[in-house]
N, C-alpha and C positions, 0 to 999 in steps of 0.2 A: 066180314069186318063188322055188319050191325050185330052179328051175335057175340064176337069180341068185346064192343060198345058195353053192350047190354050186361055183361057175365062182370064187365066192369066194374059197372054202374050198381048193379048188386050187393058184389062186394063190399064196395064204400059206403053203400046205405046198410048192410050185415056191422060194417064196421065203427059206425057212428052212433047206432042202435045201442050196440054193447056199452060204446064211453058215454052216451047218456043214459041207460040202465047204472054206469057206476056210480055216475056224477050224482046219480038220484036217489040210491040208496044210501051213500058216503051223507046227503043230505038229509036223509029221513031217518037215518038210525039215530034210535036212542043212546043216551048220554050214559057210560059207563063208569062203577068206580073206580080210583087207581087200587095200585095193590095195597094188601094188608100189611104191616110194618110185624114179622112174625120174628119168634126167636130160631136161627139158624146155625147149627153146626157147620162151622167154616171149612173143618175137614171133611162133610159127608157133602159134597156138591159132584153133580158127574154129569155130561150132558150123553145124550144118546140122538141118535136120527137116522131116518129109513130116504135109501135114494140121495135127490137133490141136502136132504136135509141127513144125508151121513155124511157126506162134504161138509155141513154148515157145520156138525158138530166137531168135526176134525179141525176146521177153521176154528173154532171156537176152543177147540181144545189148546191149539198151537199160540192160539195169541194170549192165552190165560192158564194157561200149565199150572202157572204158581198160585195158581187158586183153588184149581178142580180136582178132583182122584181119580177121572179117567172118562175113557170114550168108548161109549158102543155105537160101532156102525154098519149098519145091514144096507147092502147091497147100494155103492156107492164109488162112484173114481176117487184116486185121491187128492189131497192137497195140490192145486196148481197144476194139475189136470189140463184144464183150459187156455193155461197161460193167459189169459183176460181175449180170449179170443169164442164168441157163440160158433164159429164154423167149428175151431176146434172141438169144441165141446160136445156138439152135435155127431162129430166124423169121429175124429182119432178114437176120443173117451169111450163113446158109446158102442163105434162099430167096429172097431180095432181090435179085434178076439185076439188073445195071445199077445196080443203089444204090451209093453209096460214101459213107463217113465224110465229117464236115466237118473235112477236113483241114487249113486255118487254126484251127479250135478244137483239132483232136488236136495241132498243133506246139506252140500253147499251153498246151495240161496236160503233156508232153510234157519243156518245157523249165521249167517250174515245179517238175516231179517232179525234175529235174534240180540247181535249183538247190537244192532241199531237203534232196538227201543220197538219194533215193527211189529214184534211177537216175545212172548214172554222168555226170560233168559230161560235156557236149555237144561239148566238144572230143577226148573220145577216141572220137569216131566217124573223125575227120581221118585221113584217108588209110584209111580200111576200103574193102573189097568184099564188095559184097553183089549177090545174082544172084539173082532171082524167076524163079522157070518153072509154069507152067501149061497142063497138056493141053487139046489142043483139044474133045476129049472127055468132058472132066469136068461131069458131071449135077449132082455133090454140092455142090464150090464154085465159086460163082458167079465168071466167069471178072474180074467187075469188083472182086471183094474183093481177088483176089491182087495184079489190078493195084494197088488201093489199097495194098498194103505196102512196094512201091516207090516209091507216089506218097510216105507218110508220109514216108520218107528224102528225099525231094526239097524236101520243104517245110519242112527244116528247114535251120536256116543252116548247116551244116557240110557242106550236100549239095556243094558244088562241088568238094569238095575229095575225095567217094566215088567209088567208080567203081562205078555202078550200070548194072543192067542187067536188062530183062526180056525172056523167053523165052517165046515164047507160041503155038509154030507148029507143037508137035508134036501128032502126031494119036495119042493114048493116050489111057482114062478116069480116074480118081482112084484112082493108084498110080504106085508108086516105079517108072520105067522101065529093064530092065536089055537086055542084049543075045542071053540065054538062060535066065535063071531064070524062076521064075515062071511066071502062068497068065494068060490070053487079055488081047492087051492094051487091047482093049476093053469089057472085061468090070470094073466094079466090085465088088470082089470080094474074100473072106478068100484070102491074105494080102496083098493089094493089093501085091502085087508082079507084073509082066507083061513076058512075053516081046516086047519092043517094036524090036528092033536097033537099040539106044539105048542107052550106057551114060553114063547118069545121073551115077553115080559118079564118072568122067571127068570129066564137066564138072565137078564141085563138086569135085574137087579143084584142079583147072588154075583156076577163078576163083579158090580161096581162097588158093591157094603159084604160079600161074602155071604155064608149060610143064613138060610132066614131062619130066624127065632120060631115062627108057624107055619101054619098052613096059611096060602090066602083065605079069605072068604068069597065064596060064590059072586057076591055083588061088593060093590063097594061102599064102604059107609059111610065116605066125608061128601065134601060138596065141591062141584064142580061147578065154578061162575064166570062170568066177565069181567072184564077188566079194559081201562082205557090205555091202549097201547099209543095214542099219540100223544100224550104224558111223558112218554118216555124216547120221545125223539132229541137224537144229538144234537144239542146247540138248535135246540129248534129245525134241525134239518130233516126233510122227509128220506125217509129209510124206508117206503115202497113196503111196507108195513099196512096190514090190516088196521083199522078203526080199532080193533078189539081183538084183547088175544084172551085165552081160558088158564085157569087156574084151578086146580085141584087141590084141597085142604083137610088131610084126617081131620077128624073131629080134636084128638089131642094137638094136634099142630096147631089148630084152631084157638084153642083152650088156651095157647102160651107155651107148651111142652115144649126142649129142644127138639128140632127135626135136621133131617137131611132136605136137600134140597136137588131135584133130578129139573131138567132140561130139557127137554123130547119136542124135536123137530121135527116136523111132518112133511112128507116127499111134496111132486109136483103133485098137483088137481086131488091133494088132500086137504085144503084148506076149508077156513069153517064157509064162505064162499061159496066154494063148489059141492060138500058132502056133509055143512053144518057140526055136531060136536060129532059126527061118527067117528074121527080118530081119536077123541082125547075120549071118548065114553068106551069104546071095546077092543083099544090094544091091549088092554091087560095092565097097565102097568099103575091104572087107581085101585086094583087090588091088591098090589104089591106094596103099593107105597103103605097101605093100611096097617100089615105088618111092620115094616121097613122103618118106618117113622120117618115118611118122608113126603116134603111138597113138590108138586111136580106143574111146572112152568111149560105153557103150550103156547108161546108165540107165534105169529100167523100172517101169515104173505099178502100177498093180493094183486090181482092179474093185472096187467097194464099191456097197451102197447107200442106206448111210449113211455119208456124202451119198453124192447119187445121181450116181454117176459109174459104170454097168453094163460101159461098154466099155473101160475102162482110160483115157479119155484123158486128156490132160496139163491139168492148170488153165487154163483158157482164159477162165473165165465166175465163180469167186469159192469153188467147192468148199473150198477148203483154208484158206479166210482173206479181209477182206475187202481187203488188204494184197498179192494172188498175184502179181499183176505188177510188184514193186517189188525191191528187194534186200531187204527184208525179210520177203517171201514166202519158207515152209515149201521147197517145190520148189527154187526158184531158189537159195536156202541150202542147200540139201543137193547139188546137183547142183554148187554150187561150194566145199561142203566136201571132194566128190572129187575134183575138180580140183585143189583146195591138197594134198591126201593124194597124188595122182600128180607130184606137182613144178608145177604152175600155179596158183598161187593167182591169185585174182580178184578178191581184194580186198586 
């Protein structure tokens, strides 16, 4: 019993530790700019996201269709997965190999959310691309969930008119695959980024703008900065959002030049938090933009345990409202108040 007491007693002090480590550096951080007010191409917008954050951008896609030209999403359950439930989310999504959603009932909440105003009417999914890929390696999600995100696009009526595609034959674990960053590419692993001679990045540009005009360049040559992301809290409401999300800006986008505009969501315990800029410096995708002529928006979580969300990740399961996957979810409003703040609005 006193060693019970005591493993307790630990705990709550491990755990109090943490929310004054937060409390203290949410108070000590330096003050950020908001975004730059840049010129955007309204048709070159696409979000992408690894994991927690292939959900967010699938959420993201579903409630803004009539804004975006499409979704990449690496290794992720689909839309409403969770039904607002963390047991679910945890059990079914994750450990349920071979299970997949009733996807005649998910087209149907789907397009009901739709006609309600909940998520963007069904027609501005017409003409999007969207591109699922899934390592063959991946322990964490089950490789039938990912498919299911692509199945969800298909069984809806506007599928004929996507160009969908899923990717399913590389041999890597559960991480963003580049061509030299990163750590073991078999290895699941912080910062689930893997040296895999894959560049991920590449593909998810070339689906979402088509063939690049170049080559990338080896490094990247715009700038990568901060930005004040509680600026851009709905109605003043906290969206369980980092202090500060990163921004990436060719030097022409910089200059005034029309650009595109990408979206790249980062998984669980890749926030800047936990691994600092390692995912918006070497996924790949500030090289592409380079070519691409595009800015690329890295919005950014932040751990809490009220609600219990410890690894930063994106609303997936109902943490921030019971409303998360809708246009009227916390998240999804704030990630599309910076979008309208960078020249894209979304609504």
């Amino acid at each position: 019993m006193i060693a019970i007491v005591r493993n307790k007693k630990q705990k709550m002090n491990r755990l109090l530790a943490a929310c004054i480590a937060m409390l203290l550096g949410a108070c000590g951080a330096d003050s950020n700019p908001p975004l730059p007010k840049l010129t955007l191409d309204p048709e070159r917008v696409a979000v992408v996201g690894i994991s927690s954050g292939a959900i967010m951008a699938q959420q993201m896609h579903l409630a803004f269709s009539d804004h975006l030209r499409g979704a990449a999403l690496l290794s992720g359950p689909p839309y409403q997965c969770a039904e607002g439930s963390l047991e679910r989310a945890l059990g079914y999504c994750l450990k349920a190999a071979g299970a997949t959603p009733d996807m005649e009932k998910l087209a149907a909440e789907i397009t009901a959310r739709a006609q309600r105003g909940d998520l963007a009417p069904l027609h501005g999914l017409r003409g999007d691309h969207v591109l699922v890929t899934h390592g063959k390696n991946d322990t964490l999600v089950p490789e039938s969930m990912s498919r299911a995100s692509l199945a969800l696009y298909q069984a809806l009526p506007e599928a004929s008119s996507m160009t969908l595609r899923f990717d399913g034959d590389g041999a890597f674990a559960h991480l963003w695959p580049t061509t030299s960053a990163g750590g073991d590419c078999q290895t699941t692993a912080t910062p689930y980024i893997g040296k895999c001679n894959r560049d991920y990045a590449g593909e998810v540009m070339q689906a979402m703008f088509g063939d690049a005009p170049a080559a990338a360049p080896a490094q990247a040559g715009g700038r990568l900065s901060a930005f004040d992301q509680d600026a851009y809290r709905p109605d003043g409401a906290d969206a369980f959002l980092d202090s500060a999300g990163l921004l990436y800006q060719p030097a022409r986008c910089a200059q005034g030049e029309p650009c595109g505009l990408v979206i790249a969501f980062h998984g669980c315990e890749q926030n800047s938090a936990a691994i600092g800029e390692t995912f918006a410096r070497d996924n790949g995708l500030n090289r592409w933009a380079d070519v691409y002529d595009t800015v690329v928006l890295y919005p950014q979580t932040r751990s809490s345990y009220l609600p219990l969300n410890p690894k930063a990740c994106w609303d997936w399961w109902g943490y921030s409202g019971a409303n998360y996957d809708t246009r009227s979810g916390v998240q999804l409003r704030a990630v599309a108040n910076m979008a309208a703040a960078l020249g894209a609005p979304l609504q």
